[in-house]
Structure formats: structure tokens, C-alpha cells
C-alpha positions as CSV (number, residue, x, y, z in Angstrom):
1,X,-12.6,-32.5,-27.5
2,X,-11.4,-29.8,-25.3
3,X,-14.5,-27.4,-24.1
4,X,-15.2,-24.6,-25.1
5,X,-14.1,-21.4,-22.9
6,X,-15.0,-17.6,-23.8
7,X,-12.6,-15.2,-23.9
8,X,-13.2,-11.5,-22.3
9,X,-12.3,-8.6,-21.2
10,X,-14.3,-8.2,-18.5
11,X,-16.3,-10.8,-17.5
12,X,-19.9,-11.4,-19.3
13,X,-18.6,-8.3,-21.9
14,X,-17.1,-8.3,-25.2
15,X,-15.8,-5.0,-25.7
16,X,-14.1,-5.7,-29.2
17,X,-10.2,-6.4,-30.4
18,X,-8.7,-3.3,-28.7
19,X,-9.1,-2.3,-25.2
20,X,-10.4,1.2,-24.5
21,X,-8.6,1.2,-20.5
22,X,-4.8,-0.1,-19.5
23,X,-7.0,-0.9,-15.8
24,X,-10.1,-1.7,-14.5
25,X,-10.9,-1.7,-10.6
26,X,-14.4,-3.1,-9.2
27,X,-15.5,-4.6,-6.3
28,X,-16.3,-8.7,-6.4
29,X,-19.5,-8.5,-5.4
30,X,-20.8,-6.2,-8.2
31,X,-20.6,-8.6,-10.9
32,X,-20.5,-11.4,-9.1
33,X,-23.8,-11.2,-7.3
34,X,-25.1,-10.5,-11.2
35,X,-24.4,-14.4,-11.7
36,X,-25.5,-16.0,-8.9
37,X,-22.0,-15.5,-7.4
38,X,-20.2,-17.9,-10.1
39,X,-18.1,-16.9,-12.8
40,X,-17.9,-19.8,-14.7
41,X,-14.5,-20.7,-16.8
42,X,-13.5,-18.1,-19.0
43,X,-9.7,-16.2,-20.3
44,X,-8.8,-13.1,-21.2
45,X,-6.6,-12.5,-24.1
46,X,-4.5,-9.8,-22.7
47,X,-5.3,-8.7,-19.5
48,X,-4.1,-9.9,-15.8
49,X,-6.4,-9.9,-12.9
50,X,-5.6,-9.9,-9.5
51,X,-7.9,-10.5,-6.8
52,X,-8.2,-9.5,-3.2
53,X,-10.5,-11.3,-0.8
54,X,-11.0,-9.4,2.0
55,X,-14.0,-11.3,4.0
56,X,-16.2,-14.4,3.0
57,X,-14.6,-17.9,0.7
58,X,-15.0,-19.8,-2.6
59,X,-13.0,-21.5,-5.0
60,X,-10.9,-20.7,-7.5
61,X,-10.4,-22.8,-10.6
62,X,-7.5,-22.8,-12.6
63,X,-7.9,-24.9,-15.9
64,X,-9.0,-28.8,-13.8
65,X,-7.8,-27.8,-10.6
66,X,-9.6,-26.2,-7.9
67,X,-8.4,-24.2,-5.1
68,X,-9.8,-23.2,-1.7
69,X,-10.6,-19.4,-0.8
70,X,-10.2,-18.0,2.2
71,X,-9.7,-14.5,3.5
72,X,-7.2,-11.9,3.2
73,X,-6.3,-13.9,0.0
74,X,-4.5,-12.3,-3.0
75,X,-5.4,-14.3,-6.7
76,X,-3.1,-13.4,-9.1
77,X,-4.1,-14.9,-12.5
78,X,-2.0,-14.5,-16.1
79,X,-3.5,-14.2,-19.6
80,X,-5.4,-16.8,-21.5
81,X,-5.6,-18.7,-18.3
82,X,-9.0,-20.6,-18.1
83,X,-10.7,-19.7,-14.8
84,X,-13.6,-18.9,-13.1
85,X,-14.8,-18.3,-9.4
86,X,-17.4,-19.7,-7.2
87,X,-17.9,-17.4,-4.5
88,X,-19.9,-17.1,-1.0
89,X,-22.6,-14.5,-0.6
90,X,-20.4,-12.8,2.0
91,X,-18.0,-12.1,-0.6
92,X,-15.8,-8.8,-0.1
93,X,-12.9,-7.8,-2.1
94,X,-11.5,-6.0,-5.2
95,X,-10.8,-7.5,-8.8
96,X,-8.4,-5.7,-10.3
97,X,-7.8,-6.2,-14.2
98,X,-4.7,-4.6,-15.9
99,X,-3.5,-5.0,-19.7
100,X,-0.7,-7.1,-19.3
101,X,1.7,-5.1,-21.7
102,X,1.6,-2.2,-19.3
103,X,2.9,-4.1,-15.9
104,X,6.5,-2.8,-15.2
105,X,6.9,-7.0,-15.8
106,X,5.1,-8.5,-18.3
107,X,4.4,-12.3,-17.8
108,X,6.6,-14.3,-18.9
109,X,9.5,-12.2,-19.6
110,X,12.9,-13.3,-18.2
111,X,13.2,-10.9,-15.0
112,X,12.1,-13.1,-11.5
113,X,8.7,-11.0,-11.0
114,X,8.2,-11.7,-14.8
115,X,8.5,-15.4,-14.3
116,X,6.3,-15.5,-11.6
117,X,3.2,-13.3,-13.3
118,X,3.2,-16.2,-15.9
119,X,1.2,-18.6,-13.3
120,X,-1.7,-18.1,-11.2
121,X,-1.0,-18.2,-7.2
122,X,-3.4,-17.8,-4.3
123,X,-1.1,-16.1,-1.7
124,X,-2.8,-15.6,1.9
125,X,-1.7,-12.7,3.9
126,X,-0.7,-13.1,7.2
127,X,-1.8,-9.7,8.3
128,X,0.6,-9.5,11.0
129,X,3.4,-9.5,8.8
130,X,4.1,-6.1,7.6
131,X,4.8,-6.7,3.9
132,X,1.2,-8.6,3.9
133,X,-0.6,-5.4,5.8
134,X,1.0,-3.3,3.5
135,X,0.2,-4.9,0.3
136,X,-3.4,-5.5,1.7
137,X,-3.2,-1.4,2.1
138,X,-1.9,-1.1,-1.6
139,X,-4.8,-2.9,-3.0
140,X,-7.8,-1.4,-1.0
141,X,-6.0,2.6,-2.0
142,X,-5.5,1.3,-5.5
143,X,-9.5,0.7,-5.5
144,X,-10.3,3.9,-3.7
145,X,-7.6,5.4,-5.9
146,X,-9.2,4.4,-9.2
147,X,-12.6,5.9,-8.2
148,X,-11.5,9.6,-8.2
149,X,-10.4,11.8,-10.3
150,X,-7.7,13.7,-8.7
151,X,-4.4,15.0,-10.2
152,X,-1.8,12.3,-10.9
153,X,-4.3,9.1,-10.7
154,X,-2.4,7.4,-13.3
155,X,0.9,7.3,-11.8
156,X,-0.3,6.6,-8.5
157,X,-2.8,3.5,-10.2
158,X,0.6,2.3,-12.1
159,X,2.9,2.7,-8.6
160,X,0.0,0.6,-6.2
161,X,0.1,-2.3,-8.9
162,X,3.9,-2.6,-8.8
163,X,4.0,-2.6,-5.2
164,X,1.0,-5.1,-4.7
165,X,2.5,-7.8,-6.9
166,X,6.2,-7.5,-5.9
167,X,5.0,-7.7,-2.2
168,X,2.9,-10.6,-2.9
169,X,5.6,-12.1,-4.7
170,X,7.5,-11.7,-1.8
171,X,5.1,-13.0,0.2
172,X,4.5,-16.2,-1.6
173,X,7.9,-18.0,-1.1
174,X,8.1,-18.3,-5.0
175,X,11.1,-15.8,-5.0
176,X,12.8,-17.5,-1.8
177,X,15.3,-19.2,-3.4
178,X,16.2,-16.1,-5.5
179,X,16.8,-14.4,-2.2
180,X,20.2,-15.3,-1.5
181,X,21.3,-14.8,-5.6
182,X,24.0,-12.5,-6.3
183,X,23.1,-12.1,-9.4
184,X,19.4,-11.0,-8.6
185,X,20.7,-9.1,-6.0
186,X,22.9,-7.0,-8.4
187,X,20.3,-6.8,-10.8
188,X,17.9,-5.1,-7.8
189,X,21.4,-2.8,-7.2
190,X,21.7,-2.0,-10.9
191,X,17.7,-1.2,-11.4
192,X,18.0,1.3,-8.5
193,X,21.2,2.9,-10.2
194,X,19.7,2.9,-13.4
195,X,16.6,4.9,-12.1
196,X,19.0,7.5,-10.3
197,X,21.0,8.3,-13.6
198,X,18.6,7.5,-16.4
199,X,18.6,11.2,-17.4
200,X,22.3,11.6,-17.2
201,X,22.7,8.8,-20.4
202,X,25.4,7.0,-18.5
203,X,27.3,3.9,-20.1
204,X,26.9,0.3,-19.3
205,X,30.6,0.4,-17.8
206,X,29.6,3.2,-15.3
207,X,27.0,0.9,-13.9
208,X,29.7,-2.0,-14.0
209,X,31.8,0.0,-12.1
210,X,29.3,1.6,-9.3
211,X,28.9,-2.5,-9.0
212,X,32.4,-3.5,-8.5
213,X,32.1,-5.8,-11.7
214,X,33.8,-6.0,-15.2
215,X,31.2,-4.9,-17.8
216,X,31.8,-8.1,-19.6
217,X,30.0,-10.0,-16.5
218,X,27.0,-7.3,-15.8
219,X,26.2,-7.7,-19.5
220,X,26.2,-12.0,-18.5
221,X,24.4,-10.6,-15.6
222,X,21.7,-9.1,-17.3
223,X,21.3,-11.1,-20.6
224,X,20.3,-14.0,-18.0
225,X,18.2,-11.6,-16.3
226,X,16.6,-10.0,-19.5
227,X,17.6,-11.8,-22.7
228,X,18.7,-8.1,-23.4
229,X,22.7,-6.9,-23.6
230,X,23.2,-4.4,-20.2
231,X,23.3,-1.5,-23.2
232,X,20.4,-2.5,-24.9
233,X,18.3,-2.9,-21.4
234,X,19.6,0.8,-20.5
235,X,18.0,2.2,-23.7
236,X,15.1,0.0,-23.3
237,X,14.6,1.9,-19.6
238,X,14.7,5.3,-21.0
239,X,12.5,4.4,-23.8
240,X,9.6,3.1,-21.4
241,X,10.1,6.5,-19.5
242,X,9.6,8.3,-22.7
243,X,6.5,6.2,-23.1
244,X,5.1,6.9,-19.8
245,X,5.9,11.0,-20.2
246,X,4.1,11.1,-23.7
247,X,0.9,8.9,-22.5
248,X,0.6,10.7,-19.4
249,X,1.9,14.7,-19.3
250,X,0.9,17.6,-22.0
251,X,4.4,18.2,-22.7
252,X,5.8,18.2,-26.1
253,X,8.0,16.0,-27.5
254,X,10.7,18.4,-27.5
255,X,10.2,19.0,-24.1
256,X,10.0,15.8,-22.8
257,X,13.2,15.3,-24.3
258,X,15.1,17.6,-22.3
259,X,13.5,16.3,-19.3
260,X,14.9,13.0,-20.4
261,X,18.8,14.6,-20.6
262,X,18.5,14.7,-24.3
263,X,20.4,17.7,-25.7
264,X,19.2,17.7,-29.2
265,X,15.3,16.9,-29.8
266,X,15.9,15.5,-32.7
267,X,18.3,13.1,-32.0
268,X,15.3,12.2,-28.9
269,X,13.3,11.3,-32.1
270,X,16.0,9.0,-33.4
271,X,16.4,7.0,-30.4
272,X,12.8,6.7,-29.8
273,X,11.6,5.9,-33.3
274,X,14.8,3.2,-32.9
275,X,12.9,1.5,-30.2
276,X,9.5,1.8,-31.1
277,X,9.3,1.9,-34.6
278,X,6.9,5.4,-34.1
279,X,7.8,9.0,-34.0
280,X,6.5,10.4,-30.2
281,X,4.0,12.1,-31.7
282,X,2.4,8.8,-33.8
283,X,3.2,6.6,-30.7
284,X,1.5,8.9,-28.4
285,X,-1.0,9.8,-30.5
286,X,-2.1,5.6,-30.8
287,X,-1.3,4.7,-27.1
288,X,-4.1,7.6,-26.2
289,X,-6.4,6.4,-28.7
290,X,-6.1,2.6,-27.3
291,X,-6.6,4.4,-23.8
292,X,-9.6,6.1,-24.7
293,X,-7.7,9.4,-23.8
């Protein structure tokens, strides 16, 4: 019979079925210490946790396996992962817990940072690589980020965690054979272009073109990519920016749609309610409420 392992939020707290925060930063040593410095196997439904070890060691334990901590470590660990952490009393670091659904990849999806968010890694950073000192740097001003207040936290919170995990992706030789891909290197190319015209509305064959492809191969291209057509991932981009506008300015919907290119409000309304199944007043209404905003 298979053991029993609780499921939290937060470790030692059950805060109920819907979470009231999309992140959560705290050192390791403030809940840690509060249990003898062992968090013993546990999951969390919907959230991924990264960890930053920054002095002291421990072990990690990932379902049966256990895995050796040193410093200058980053832990990245998926939901409903059984873990837990066994930890020195010279612990220092950050634990960083993010709803899943709100990472620019969620784990699992079909994209190469998506694939690799599905599995835990311990990735130690060589600090005198540059992409390892920077994403070290990321992680300790996502933590003194998170403690303040100031203007335009939440897009800088959102920004630090993108960085942190691509670089550590980077870092841990998971991607390396992706490197030399054309295909993932077009779809970095076509990301780029997408974010430079997303409020023009351009067409799939524009962004074929800008790539020197036919748009019957960038939509091959990105269905591999993103189990999504190339038009279907395009709307899907300016959705999610529509998303992050209503969750995180006072504009209203009708202004937000002309800062999205959007001519007509209305038709704004259509699209979104197309790719949400909510109006952008109920969908921002609920996403605020889940975000205790």
C-alpha cells in the first residue's frame, strides 16, 4: 500500500481548494527551522516551487530517490511531486512557490521550457558563469522584490520567474540537444516577432514570411512546438496579454482593447470571450477574486 503523502499549499497549511496568491516568496530557514529543519514528503496540487540554496546542505527527496544539496543550488520541483527536504542548520536560501497555471510555461505543455518544468532538477550554479550569477541575481531580487510594495511589483515578480527558470534551464544541459534545432530556433525567432507585432493583429503568413518559410511549414513548426495551429497560437498570445492587462492595470475593458490594436471594443469582447469562455469583466472580475485582489 502506497503511503500516505499530504497535499499543501504551503507546507504545514491548508489554506482550502482555491488559492488566495499566484506566488509566495520566503526564506528556507523560516519554516524550516519550525520543523526541526525537515520537511517531510509532501505535494502540492497546483503550485511549483523552486528553491535556491545559497549557503549550508541537505537532501532533497523526490518520490524514493534522494539527492545531495549543496550550495548555490537551484531545486526546481513540478506539481503533485512527493518531496520533502532535510536541511542543515546553516541553511540559507529562498523558496519560491508559484501557481503553476500562471508560469509563461506551464509543466508539461509541449514548448522545450514546458517539458522540462514537468520534472524536478537540482541544477548547481557555477557562479563564474554569467548565466549562473545572473540567475542567482534574479532569484535573490525576486525575494527582495516580493517584500515591498512598490509600483509594478507584479510584473517585475512575473519577469524574475521567467528569467530564473529559463536560465536555469539553460544551465542544466537538459536543453543542450535543443540547441542546435532549427526548429526551436525559429520558434525563439517567431516568439520575439510575435511580441513586436502582437498589437498590429498580423497573419500567420506575415510571420512565415519575416522567417523565410512557407506558412504551411511554420504551422508544422509550431503544432510540434505547441499542439496549437501557428493562427491559433497567435490568438492564444494576445489573449494571455489581455489577461495580464485586466488582472494587473485599472483600465477598462474598452480601453485595454485599444491598447491591444483592437479597433472595435466589442469585437475585443468577441475574441476574448472566444478564448476564455468569460466576458473581461467576469474573467477579471474571478482571476482578482482567486488573487485575493
Amino acid at each position: 500500500m502506497e503511503k500516505f503523502v499530504p497535499t499543501y499549499e504551503l507546507y504545514g497549511e491548508n489554506a482550502g481548494s482555491k488559492p488566495e496568491f499566484w506566488l509566495h516568496c520566503e526564506t528556507i530557514p523560516s519554516r524550516s527551522s519550525l520543523h526541526h529543519w525537515e520537511i517531510k514528503l509532501h505535494r502540492h496540487e497546483s503550485f511549483f516551487q523552486i528553491l535556491y540554496i545559497s549557503a549550508g546542505s541537505g537532501d532533497a527527496i523526490f518520490g524514493g530517490e534522494r539527492h545531495r544539496i549543496i550550495p548555490n543550488t537551484v531545486i526546481t520541483v513540478p506539481p503533485r511531486l512527493s518531496h520533502g527536504f532535510r536541511f542543515s542548520r546553516d541553511i540559507d536560501g529562498l523558496v519560491i512557490t508559484v501557481l503553476a497555471s500562471h508560469l509563461k510555461a506551464p509543466p508539461g505543455d509541449r514548448s522545450p521550457l514546458g517539458q522540462w518544468l514537468a520534472n524536478p532538477h537540482l541544477t548547481v550554479l557555477e557562479m563564474n558563469d554569467p548565466d549562473a550569477a545572473h540567475a542567482a541575481q534574479t532569484l535573490l531580487r525576486l525575494g527582495a522584490e516580493f517584500a515591498t510594495r512598490s509600483s509594478g511589483r507584479m510584473d517585475l515578480l512575473e519577469a524574475y520567474v521567467t528569467i530564473a527558470l529559463q536560465l536555469t534551464m539553460r544551465l542544466s544541459g537538459s536543453a543542450a540537444g535543443e540547441s542546435g534545432n532549427e526548429n526551436v530556433r525559429r520558434m525563439e525567432q517567431l516568439n520575439g516577432l510575435i511580441q513586436q507585432h502582437l498589437r498590429t493583429h498580423r497573419p500567420a503568413a506575415f510571420y512565415a514570411a519575416e522567417l523565410g518559410i512557407s506558412p504551411t511549414h511554420l504551422n508544422r513548426i509550431v503544432k510540434a512546438a505547441t499542439g496549437l495551429g501557428a493562427h491559433e497560437m497567435i490568438a492564444q498570445r494576445l489573449a494571455d496579454e489581455a489577461k495580464r492587462e485586466l488582472v494587473f492595470t485599472f483600465g477598462s475593458a474598452q480601453e485595454i482593447s485599444y491598447r491591444l490594436g483592437f479597433a472595435d471594443p466589442a469585437y475585443f469582447s468577441r475574441f476574448f470571450l472566444k478564448q476564455t469562455g468569460q466576458t473581461p469583466r467576469a474573467w477579471r472580475m474571478a482571476e482578482r477574486a482567486k488573487l485575493g485582489m
